[in-house]
N, C-alpha and C positions, 0 to 999 in steps of 0.2 A: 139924089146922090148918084152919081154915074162912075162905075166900078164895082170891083168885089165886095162885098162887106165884111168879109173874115181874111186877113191875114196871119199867115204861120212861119215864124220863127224857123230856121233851118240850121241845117248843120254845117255849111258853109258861111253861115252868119248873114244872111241875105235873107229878106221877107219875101214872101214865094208871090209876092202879086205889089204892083206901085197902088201908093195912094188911090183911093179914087177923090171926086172930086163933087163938090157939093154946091147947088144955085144956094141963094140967100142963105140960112142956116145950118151947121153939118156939123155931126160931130164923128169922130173916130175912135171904138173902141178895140186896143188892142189887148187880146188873150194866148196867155204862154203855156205851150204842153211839157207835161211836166210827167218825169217816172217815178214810180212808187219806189220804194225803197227795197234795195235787191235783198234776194232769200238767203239767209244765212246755211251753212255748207254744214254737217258734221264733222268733226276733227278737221275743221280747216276753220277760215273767216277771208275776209275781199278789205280792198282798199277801193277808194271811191279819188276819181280824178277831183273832184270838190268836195269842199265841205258843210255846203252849203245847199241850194236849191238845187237837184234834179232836175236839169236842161235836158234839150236835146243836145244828143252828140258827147252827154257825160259817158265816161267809160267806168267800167268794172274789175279790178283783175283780183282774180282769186287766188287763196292760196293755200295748199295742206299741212298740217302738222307732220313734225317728226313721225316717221316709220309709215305714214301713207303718201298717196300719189293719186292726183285728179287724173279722172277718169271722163272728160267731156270736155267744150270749152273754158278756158280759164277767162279768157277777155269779152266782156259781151260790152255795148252800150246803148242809152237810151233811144230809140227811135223816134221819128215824126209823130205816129201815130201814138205814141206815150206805153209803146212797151219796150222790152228788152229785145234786144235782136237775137240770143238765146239764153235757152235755159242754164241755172247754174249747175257746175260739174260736181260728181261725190269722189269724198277721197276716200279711197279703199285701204286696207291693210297691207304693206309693204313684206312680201315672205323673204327677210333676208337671210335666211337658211336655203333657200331654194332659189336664188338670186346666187347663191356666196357673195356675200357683198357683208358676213360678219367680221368678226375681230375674232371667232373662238379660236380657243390652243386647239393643233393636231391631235390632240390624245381629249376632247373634250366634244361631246353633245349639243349641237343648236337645238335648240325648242321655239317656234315663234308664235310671238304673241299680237296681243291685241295692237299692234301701233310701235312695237318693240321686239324683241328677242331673249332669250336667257342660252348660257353656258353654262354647263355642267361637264368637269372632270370625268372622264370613264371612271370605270371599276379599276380599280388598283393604280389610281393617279389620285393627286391632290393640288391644291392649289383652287384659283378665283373661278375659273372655267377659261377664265382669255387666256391664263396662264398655268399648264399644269403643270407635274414631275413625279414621275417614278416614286411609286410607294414601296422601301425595299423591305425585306424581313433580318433580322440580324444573322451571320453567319450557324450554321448547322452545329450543336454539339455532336462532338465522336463520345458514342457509349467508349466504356473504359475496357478493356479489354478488346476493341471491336475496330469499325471500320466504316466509311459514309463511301455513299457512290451519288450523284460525281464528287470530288474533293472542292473542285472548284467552278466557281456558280459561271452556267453557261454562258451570260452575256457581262461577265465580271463584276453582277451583283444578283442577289437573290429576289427575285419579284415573283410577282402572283403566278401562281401554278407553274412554280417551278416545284419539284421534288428533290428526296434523298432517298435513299436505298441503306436500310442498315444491315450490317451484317457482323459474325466476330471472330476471333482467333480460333484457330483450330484446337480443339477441346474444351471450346466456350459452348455453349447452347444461348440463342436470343430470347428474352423476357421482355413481351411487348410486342407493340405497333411493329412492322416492319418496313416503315414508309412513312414519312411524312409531308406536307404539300403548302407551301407559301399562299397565305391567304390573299385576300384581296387589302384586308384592313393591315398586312405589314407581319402579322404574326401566323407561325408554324403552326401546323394543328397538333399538333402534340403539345405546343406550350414551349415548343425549344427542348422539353425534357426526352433527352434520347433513353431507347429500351434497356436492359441491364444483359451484359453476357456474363453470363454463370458459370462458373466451373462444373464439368461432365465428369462425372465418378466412371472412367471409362470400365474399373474393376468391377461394377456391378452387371457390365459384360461378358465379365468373362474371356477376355483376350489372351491371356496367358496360356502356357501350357499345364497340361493336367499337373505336371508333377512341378509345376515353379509358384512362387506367391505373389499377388499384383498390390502396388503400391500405389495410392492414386498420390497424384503433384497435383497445384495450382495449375489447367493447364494441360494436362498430360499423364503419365503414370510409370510404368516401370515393373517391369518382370523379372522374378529372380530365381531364378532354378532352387530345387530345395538340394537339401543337402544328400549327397551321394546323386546326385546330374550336375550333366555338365549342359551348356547350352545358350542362348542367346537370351533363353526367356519364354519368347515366343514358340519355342523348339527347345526339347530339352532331352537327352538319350541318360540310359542308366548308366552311370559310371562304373568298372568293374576292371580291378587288378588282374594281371595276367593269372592263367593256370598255372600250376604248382604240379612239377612231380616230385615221386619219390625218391630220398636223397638214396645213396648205394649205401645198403649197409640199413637202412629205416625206414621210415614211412612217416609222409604227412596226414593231417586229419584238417581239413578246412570248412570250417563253419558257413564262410560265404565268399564269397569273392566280392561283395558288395562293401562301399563305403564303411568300416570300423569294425567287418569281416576277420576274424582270424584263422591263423593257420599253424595250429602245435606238433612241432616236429618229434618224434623219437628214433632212437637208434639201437640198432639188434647188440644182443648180448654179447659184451666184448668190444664194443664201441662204445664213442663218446661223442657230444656234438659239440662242434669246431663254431661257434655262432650263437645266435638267440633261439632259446626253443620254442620262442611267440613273435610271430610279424602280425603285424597289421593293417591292415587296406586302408590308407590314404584316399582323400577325396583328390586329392593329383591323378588317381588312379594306378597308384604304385604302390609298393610294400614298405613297411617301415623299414624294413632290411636285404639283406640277401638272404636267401635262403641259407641254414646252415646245412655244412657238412657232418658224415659220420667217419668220425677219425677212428681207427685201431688204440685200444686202451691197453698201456701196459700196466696189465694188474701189478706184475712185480711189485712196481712203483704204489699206487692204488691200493692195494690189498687184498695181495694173491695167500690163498689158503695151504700154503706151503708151510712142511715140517719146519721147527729152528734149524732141522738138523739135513735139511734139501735145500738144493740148487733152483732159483726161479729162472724160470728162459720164457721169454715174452713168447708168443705166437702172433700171428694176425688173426684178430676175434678173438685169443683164448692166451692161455701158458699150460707148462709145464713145470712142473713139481720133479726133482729127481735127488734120493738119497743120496746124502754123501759115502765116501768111500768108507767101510765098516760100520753103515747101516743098510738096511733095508728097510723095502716097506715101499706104500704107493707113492711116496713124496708129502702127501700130506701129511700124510705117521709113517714117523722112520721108528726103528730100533735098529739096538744096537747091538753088532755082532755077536760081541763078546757075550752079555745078558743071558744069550740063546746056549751058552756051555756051561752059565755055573748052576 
């Protein structure tokens, strides 16, 4: 035989040596290189240009699974010498949280995983994680009597860690929490249930004036001067009717000058009183009356101790008694003239 004895199969499809050639008998055996069959990939697998025998010049191309990515080459093929022209590549895990290359909603958590991802809503959102929304609380009750701070929710709804401020009317006092604060999960920590404002007994204070009585109200209360003050309540002075003198001709006697205080007038002998002989101190601060006068009394009239047989003549303060003509005597006892001669 004159020539090679091994020819090989190429990748151009051309035998890498001609025939050779044989005197009298020859024979020609030709032998094909062949590739093993490529290594399979984790989380990936390869397509094969045949489907059949593993030639030279067959190609490989690999490929990964959802959420990895090859990391070497993807295309290798079988070589002359019956290996691979390289090694196959691994698919690694895909971080599409650290790529952002997810779907999560703004208000939600990437986490990634094996080959994949998850979404999770923050704290006080709800929804799938790709899509979340405002977890809100229901509006604040106002305690009764009282009052919420703010009235209306900062961002025109109530969400998580938002608060209230409670407070109450003036002569309330607060029972309770005084604050309460939007949860994550949608509800108040109080329950929604606002504290109670209670009405302030402000007369166990003592607001009043010594001399007034305090009334308490729903709310509030009320001072009342007692009787004989005058005053706001708060402020309260002794009421007291004017001084009193002595009328001409008498003399008063006054008990008090204070509220239901009296004042008993009399008049010297030979006078009479022109008025009431009792006033009384009003809580006005006035008298029930004027004061009376002492008027000149004609006893005459009255009951002057004159003879039947004398003349009465009034006086101021007093009278006179005088005989008539043929008696004598003081005026009170007359006789008579004549009498004195028989």
């Amino acid at each position: 035989m004159f020539g090679s004895e091994l020819a090989v199969c190429q990748a151009n499809g051309e035998w890498s040596t001609n025939e050779p050639t044989c005197s009298d008998t020859c024979f020609v055996f030709t032998i094909a290189i062949l590739c093993s069959r490529p290594d399979q990939v984790v989380n990936g697998g390869y397509t094969l240009t045949t489907s059949t025998t593993i030639r030279v010049g067959t190609r490989v191309v690999y490929h990964c699974d959802n959420g990895y990515s090859a990391v070497g080459e993807r295309v290798t093929q079988c070589n002359s010498d019956g290996e691979w022209s390289s090694i196959p590549p691994t698919c690694q895990d895909i971080n599409e949280c650290q790529d952002d290359i997810d779907n999560c909603d703004e208000f939600a958590e990437c986490t990634n995983t094996e080959g994949s991802f998850t979404c999770e809503c923050n704290v006080g959102f709800t929804g799938s994680g790709e899509s979340c929304t405002v977890i809100e609380c229901p509006h604040p009750r106002r305690p009764f009597n009282g009052f919420i701070f703010p009235v209306v929710a900062p961002q025109d709804k109530w969400v998580s860690n938002d608060y209230v401020i409670y407070s109450c009317r003036d002569g309330f006092s607060l029972s309770g929490p005084e604050n309460a604060t939007c949860q994550p999960d949608g509800a108040w920590t109080n329950g929604n249930r606002p504290p109670t404002c209670s009405d302030i007994n402000e007369c166990e204070e003592q607001p009043c004036d010594p001399n007034a009585s305090c009334r308490n109200r729903i709310g509030s209360y009320t001072c009342t001067c007692n009787e004989g003050y005058s005053g706001t309540g708060s402020t309260c002075t002794e009421i007291l009717c004017p001084a009193l003198n002595n009328p001409a001709s008498g003399s008063v006697t006054i008990t008090s000058r204070n509220v239901q205080g009296v004042a008993n007038y009399e008049c010297n002998t030979g006078y009479r009183l022109d008025g009431p002989q009792v006033i009384t101190c009003f809580s006005n601060g006035r008298w029930s009356s004027t004061p009376p006068a002492c008027v000149d009394e004609n006893e005459c009239i009255t009951g002057a101790q004159c003879d039947i047989h004398a003349t009465c003549s009034n006086t101021i303060g007093s009278y006179t008694c005088q005989c008539h003509q043929d008696y004598t005597g003081t005026g009170e006892v007359c006789t008579s003239m004549f009498k004195l001669y028989i």
